[in-house]
TIKOLTOR-840621 format. One record per residue (C-alpha): residue in one letter; residue number from 1; x, y, z. Coordinates in steps of 0.001 Angstrom, whole numbers, plus 500000, padded with zeros to 6 digits. Example, Ala and Ser with C-alpha at 12.3 -4.5 7.8 and 13.67 -1.06 7.14 Angstrom:
REM residues 2
@rest A; nr 1; X 512300; Y 495500; Z 507800
@rest S; nr 2; X 513670; Y 498940; Z 507140
This chain:
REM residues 307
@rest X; nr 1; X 504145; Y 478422; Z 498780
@rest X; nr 2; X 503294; Y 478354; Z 495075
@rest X; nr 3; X 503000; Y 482240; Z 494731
@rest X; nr 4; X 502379; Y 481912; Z 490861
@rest X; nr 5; X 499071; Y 480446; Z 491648
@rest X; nr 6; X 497981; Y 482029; Z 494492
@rest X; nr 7; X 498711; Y 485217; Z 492223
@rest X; nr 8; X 496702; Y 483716; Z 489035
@rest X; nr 9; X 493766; Y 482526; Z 490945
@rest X; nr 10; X 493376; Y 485931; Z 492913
@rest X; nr 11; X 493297; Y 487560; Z 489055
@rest X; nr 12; X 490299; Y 485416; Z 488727
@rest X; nr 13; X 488714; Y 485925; Z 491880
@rest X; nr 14; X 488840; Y 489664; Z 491416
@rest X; nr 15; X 488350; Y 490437; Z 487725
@rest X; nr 16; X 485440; Y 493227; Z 487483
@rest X; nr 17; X 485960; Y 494223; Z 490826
@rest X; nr 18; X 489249; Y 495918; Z 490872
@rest X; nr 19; X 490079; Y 498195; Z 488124
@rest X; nr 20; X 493014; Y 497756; Z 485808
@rest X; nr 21; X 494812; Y 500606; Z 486233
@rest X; nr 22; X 497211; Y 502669; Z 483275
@rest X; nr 23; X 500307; Y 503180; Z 482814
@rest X; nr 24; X 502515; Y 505511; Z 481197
@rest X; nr 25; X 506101; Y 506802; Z 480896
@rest X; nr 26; X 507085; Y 509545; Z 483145
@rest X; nr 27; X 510062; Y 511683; Z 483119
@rest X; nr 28; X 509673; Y 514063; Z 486810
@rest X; nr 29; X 513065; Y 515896; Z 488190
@rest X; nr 30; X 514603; Y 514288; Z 484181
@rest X; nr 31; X 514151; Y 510508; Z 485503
@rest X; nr 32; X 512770; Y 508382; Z 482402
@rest X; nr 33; X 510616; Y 506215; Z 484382
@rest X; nr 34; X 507949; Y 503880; Z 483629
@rest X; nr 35; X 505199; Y 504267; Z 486105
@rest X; nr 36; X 501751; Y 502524; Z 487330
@rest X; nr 37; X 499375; Y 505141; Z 488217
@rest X; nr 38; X 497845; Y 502575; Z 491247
@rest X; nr 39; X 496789; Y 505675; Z 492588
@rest X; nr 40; X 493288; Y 505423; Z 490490
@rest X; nr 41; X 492569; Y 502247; Z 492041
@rest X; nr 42; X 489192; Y 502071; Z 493972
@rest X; nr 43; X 489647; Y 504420; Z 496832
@rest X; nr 44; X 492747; Y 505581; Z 495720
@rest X; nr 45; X 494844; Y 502904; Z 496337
@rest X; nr 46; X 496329; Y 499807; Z 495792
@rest X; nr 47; X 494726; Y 498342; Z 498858
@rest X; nr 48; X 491330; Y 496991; Z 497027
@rest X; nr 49; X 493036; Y 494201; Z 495327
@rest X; nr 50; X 493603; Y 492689; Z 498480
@rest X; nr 51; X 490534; Y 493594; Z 500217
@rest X; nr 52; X 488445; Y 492014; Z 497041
@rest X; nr 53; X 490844; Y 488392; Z 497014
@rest X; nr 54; X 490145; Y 488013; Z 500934
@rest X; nr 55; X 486323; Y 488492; Z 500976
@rest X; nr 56; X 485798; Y 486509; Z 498160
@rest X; nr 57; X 488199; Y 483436; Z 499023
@rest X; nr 58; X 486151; Y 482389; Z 502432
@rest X; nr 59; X 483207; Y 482314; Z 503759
@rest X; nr 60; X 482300; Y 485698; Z 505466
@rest X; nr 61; X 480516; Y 485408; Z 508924
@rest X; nr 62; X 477414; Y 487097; Z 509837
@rest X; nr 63; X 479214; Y 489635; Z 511790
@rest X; nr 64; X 480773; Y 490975; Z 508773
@rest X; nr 65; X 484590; Y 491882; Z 508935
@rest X; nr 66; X 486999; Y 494250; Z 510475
@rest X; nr 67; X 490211; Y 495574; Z 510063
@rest X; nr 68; X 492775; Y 497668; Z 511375
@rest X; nr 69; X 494149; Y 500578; Z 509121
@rest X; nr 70; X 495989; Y 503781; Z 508954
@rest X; nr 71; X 493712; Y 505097; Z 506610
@rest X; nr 72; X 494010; Y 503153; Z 502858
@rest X; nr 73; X 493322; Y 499401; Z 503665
@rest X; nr 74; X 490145; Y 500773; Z 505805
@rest X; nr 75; X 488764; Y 502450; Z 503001
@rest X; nr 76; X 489660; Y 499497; Z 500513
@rest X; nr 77; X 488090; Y 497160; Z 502767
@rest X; nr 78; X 484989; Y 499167; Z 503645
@rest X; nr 79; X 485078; Y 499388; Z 499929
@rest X; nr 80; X 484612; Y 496203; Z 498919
@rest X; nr 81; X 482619; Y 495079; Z 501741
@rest X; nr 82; X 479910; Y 497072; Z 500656
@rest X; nr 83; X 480081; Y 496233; Z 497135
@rest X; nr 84; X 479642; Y 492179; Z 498537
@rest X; nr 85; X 477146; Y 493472; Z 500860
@rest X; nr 86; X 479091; Y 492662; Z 503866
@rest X; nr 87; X 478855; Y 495015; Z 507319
@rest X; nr 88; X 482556; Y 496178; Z 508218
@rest X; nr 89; X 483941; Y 497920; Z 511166
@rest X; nr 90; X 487245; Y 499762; Z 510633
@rest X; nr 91; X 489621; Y 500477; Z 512713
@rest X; nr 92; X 492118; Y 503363; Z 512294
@rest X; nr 93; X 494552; Y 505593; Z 514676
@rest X; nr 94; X 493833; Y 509313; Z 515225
@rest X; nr 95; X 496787; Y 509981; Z 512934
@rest X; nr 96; X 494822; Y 509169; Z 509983
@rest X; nr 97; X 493620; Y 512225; Z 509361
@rest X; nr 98; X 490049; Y 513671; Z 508731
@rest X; nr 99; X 490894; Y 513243; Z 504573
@rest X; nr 100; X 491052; Y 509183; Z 504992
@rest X; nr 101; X 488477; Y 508840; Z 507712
@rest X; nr 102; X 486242; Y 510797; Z 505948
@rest X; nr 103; X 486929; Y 508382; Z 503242
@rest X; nr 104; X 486310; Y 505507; Z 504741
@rest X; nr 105; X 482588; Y 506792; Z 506050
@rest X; nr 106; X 481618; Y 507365; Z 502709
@rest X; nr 107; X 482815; Y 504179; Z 501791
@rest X; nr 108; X 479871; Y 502761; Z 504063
@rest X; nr 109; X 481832; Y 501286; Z 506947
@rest X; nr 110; X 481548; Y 502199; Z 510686
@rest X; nr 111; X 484828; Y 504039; Z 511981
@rest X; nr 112; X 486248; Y 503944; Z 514980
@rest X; nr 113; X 489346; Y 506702; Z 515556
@rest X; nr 114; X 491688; Y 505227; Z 518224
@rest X; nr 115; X 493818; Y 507198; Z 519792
@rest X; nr 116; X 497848; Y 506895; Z 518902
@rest X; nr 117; X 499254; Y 504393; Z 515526
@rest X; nr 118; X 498363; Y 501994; Z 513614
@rest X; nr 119; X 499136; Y 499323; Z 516504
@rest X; nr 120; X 496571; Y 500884; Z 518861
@rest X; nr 121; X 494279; Y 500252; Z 516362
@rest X; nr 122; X 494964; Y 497104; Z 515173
@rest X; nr 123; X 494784; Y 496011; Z 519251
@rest X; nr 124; X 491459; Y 497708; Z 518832
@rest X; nr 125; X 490825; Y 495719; Z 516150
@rest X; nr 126; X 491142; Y 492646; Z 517706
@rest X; nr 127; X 488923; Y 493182; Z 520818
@rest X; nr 128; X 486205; Y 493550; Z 518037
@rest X; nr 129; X 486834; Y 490825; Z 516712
@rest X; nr 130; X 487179; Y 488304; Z 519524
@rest X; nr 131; X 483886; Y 490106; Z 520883
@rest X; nr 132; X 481610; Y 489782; Z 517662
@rest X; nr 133; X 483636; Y 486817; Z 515593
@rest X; nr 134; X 483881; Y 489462; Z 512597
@rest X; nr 135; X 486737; Y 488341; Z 510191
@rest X; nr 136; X 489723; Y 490454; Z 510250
@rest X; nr 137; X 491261; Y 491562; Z 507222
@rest X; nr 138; X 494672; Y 492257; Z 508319
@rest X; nr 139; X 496525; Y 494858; Z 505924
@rest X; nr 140; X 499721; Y 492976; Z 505531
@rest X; nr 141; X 500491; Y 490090; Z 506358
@rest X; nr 142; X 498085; Y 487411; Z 505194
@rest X; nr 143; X 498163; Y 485340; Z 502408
@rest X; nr 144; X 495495; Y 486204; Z 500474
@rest X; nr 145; X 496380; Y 489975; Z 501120
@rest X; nr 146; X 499996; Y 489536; Z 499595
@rest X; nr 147; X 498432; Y 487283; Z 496665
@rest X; nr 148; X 495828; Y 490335; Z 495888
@rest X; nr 149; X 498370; Y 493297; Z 495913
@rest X; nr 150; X 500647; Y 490585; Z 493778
@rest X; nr 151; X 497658; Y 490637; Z 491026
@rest X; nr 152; X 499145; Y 494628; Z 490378
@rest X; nr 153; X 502633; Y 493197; Z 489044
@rest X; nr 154; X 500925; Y 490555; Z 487256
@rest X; nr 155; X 498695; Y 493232; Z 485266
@rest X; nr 156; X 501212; Y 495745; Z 485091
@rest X; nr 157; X 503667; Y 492517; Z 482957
@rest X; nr 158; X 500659; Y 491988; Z 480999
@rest X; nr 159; X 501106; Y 495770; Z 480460
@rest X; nr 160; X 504187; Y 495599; Z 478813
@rest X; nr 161; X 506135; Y 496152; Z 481645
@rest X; nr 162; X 510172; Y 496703; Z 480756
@rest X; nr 163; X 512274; Y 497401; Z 483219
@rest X; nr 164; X 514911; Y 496123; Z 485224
@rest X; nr 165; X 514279; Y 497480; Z 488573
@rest X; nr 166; X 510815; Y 498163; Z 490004
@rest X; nr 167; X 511055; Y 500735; Z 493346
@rest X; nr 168; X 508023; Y 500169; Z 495582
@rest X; nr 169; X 507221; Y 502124; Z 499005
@rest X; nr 170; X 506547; Y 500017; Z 502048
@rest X; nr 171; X 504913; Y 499881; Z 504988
@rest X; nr 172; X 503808; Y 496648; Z 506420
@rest X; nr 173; X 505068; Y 494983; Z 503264
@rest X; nr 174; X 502058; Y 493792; Z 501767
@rest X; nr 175; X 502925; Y 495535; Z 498576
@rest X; nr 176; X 506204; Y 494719; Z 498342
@rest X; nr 177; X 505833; Y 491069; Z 499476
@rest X; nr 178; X 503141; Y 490927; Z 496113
@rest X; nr 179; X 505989; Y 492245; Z 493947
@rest X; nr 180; X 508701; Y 489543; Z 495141
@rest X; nr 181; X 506428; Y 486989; Z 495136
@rest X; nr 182; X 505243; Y 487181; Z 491300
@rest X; nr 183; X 508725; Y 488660; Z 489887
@rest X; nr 184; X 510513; Y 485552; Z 491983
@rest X; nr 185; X 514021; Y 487149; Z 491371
@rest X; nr 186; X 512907; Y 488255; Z 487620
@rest X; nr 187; X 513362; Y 491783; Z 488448
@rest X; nr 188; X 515622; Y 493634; Z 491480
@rest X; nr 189; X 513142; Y 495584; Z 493711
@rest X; nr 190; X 513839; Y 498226; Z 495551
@rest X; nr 191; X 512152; Y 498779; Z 498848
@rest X; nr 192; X 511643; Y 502154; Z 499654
@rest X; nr 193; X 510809; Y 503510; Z 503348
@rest X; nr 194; X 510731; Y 506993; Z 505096
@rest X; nr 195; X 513553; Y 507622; Z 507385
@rest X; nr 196; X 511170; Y 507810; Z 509952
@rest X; nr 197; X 509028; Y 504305; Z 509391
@rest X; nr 198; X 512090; Y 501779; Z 508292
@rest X; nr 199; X 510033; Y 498251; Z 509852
@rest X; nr 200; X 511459; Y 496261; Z 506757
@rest X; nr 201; X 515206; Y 498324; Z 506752
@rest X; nr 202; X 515470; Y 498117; Z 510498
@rest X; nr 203; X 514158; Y 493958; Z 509934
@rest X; nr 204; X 516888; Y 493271; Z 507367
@rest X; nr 205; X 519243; Y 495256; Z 509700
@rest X; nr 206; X 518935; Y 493054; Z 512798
@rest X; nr 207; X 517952; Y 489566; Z 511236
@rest X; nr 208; X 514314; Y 489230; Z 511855
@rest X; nr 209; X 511478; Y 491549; Z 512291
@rest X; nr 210; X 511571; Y 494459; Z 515100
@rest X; nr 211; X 509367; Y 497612; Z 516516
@rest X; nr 212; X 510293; Y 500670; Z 515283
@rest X; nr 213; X 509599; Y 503978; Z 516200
@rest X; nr 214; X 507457; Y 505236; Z 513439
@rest X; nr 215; X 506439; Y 509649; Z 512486
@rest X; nr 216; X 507216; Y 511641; Z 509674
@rest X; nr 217; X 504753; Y 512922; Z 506785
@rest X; nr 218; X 503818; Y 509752; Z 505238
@rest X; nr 219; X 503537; Y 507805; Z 508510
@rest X; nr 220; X 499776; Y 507498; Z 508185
@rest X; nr 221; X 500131; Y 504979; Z 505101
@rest X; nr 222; X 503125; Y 503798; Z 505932
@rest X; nr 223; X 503724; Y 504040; Z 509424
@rest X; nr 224; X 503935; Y 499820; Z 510729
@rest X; nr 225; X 505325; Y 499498; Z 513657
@rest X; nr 226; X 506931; Y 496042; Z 512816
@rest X; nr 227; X 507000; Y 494488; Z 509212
@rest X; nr 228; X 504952; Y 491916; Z 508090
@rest X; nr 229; X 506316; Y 488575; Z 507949
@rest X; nr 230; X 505575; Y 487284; Z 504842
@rest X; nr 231; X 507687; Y 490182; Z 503724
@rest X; nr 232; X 510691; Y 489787; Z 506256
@rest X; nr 233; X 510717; Y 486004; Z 504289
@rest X; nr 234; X 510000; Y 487376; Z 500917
@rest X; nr 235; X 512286; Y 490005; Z 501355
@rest X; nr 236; X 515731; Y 488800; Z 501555
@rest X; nr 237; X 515468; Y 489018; Z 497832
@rest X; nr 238; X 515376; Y 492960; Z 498003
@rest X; nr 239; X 517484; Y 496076; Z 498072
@rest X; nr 240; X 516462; Y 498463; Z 500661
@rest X; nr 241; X 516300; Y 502124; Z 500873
@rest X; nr 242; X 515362; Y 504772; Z 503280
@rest X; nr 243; X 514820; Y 508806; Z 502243
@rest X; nr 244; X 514103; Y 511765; Z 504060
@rest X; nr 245; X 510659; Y 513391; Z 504836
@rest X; nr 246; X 511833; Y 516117; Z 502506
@rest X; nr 247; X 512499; Y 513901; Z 499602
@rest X; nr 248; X 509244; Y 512633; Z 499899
@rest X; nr 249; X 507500; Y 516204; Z 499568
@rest X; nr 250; X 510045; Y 517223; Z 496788
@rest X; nr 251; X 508805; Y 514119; Z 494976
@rest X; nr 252; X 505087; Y 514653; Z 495958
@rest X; nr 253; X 505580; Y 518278; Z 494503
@rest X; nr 254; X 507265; Y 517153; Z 491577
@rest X; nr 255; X 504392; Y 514860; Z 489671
@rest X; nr 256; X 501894; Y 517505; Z 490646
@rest X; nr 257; X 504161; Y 519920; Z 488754
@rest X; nr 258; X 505354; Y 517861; Z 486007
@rest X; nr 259; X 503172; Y 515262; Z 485359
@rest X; nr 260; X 499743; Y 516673; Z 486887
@rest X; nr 261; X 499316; Y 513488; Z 489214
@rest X; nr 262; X 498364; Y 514447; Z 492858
@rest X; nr 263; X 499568; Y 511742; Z 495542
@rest X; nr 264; X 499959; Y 511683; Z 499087
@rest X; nr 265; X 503297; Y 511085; Z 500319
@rest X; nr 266; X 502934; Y 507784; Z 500436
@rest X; nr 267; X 502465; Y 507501; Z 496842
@rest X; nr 268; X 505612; Y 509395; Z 495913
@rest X; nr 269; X 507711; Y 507677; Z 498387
@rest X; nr 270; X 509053; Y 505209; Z 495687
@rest X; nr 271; X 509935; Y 508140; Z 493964
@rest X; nr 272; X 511626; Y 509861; Z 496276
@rest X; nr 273; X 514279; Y 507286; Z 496053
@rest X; nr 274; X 515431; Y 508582; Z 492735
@rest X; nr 275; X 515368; Y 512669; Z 494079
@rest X; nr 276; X 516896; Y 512190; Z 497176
@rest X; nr 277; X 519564; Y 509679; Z 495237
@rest X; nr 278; X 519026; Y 506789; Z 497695
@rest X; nr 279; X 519043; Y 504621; Z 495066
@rest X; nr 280; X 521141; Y 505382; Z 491910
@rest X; nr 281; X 520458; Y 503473; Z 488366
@rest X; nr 282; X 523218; Y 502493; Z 486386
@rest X; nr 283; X 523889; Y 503478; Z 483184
@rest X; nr 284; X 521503; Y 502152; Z 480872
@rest X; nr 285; X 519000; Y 500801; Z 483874
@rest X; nr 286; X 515355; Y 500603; Z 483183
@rest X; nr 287; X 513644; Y 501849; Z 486009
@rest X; nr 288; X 509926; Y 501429; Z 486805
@rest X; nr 289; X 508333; Y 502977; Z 489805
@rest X; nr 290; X 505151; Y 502260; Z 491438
@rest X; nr 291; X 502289; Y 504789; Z 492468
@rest X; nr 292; X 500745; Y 503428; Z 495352
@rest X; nr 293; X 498214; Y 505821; Z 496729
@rest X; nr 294; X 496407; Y 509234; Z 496617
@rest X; nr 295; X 494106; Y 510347; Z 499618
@rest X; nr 296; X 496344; Y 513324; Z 500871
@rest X; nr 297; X 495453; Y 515092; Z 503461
@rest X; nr 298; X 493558; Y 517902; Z 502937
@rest X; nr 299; X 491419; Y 515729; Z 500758
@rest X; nr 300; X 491368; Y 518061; Z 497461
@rest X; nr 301; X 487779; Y 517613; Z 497414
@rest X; nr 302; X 487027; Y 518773; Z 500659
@rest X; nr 303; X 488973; Y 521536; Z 500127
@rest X; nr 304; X 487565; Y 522660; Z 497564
@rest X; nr 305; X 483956; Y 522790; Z 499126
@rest X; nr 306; X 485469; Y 524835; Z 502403
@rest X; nr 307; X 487921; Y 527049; Z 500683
């Protein structure tokens, strides 16, 4: 696979429809960092960059598309479906949260909350679209998903981007994958999980990609059951981390303190790494983090209207 390319031509294919998004130099908890705030993305999350490279490499059927979600990828998807005037039907677990689904109702698709994780819904999924012939957008593990979220390192190098080490969150690895697949062994990455939802540790652990059981505070964003396997290949090339629920929230806390950027956990899971001391720089090691997402639950929005 010639992931330059397939990186380069999704930057073409979805100029003017995702946002290039800033970055700055952070320094929460005393960590000079160098951050992407991916967070104002579309929606509030990286997600749209894959969303926009799928619809517009293929030919989208009548039905219109689906896809499975815990909460991000729906919205992205929903997202740009309406903005290429496609109908969508998304997909997400109970666990979502009203914040999200909310969020992806707004963004003009039909929802349907299915009880239990992300699986359930992504089974859900399926039925839909073996009943209608919608196209799924699957949040992971596709091609043309990995190439999109790989368009985000591309930018960000384009942004001046110095650093050694770049720490990314994961889920289903779509993310991640993106990053390994335009640095190719340029820069270490640094895979960084919850405790709780380790599908890429647990993979790397036993050799190939497994089930895990997945809960904790940012399980609704990052809560795959099993990693995605274009990122299990991918990500051989990859340290891997896991932190505590509580590092997570410590992080979360800190850029709202110190930096005045509001995430969900999710977003500051990358983070976390560094407060929790999972991962350690060396002396002298440029460290970059990414900010991946920021539709916490309560929505701030929302709460502000009922509060």
């Amino acid at each position: 696979m010639d992931w330059q390319s397939e990186i380069e031509d999704a930057r073409r294919r979805i100029a003017g429809h995702a946002r290039v998004t800033p970055v700055a130099r952070l320094e929460p908890g005393g960590f000079d960092v160098a951050v992407k705030l991916e967070q104002m993305q579309h929606t509030g999350s990286f997600k749209v960059r894959g969303a926009f490279n799928t619809l517009l490499s293929v030919d989208v059927p009548s039905a219109g598309v689906v896809a499975a979600s815990g909460g991000n990828h729906g919205a992205a998807v929903a997202f740009a479906a309406r903005r290429l005037g496609h109908p969508a039907h998304i997909f997400v677990p109970d666990v979502a949260g009203a914040a999200k689904i909310g969020l992806i109702e707004r963004a003009g698709a039909t929802c349907h909350v299915i009880p239990g994780l992300y699986a359930d819904a992504l089974e859900a999924a399926q039925a839909h679209e073996a009943a209608t012939g919608a196209m799924q957008i699957h949040a992971y593990d596709s091609v043309p998903t990995v190439a999109g979220q790989g368009t985000c390192f591309a930018e960000w190098e384009e942004q001046g981007l110095d650093a050694d080490t770049v720490l990314i969150a994961v889920g289903g690895g779509g993310l991640v994958a993106g990053a390994l697949a335009w640095f190719g062994g340029r820069r270490r990455i640094v895979a960084v999980e919850p405790e709780q939802s380790r599908a890429l540790n647990a993979a790397l652990t036993a050799g190939a990609p497994v089930d895990v059981e997945v809960s904790g505070v940012a399980a609704n964003a990052l809560g795959a059951r099993r990693i995605g396997d274009i990122c299990f290949d991918l990500a051989r090339e990859a340290d891997s981390v896991t932190v505590p629920d509580a590092a997570i929230t410590e992080a979360q806390a800190m850029l709202w303190r110190e930096a005045r950027q509001w995430v969900e956990p999710a977003g500051a899971c990358a983070l976390a790494a560094l407060v929790s001391g999972a991962y350690t720089p060396e002396p002298g090691e440029r460290v970059a983090v990414l900010i991946c997402g920021a539709n916490p639950a309560p929505d701030p929005v929302d709460a502000l209207r009922t509060g």
